[in-house]
N, C-alpha and C positions, 0 to 999 in steps of 0.2 A: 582860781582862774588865772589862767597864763597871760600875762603882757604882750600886747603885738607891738611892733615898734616898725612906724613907715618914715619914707626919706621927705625931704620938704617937695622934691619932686612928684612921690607919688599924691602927697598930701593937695599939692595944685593941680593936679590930675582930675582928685576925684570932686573937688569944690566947684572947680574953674569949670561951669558947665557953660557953653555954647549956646547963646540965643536961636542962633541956625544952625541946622545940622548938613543942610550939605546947597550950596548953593547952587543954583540955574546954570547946565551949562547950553544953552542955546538961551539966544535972546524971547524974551517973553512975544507968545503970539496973539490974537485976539481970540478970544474964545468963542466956540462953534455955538451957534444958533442949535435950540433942540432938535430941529429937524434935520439940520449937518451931523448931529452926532449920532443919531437913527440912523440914519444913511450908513455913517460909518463902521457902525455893529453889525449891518443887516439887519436891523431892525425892522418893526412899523408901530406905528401910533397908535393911539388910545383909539382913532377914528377910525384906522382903513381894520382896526381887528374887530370894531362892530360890523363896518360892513360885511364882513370875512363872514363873519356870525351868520347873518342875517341872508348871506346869500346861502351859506351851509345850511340853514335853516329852511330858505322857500326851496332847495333841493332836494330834501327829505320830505317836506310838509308841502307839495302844491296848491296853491289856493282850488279849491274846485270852480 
């Protein structure tokens, strides 16, 4: 088996690891309520995709 030999630089390299790896560079925001973050995907909710359902549904199937 061949010997690697590293410098004391690399050797603090590879120990010396970082609690954080890359800090905030804007100040912290408050975070979006679930329904700000639907908004902002384009989303919709657990609720408007039953009603979705449901009106796809009496469009298909009219009550007689």
């Amino acid at each position: 088996m061949e010997e690697i030999f590293i410098t004391e630089q690399e050797l603090e390299y590879f120990t010396d690891i970082p609690n954080v790896v890359c800090e905030p560079t804007v100040p912290y925001k408050s975070q979006m309520s679930f329904a700000e973050a639907v908004k902002a995907c384009n989303g919709i909710t657990l609720e408007q995709f039953s009603r979705n359902i449901d009106e796809a549904i009496r469009r298909l199937i009219p009550n007689p």
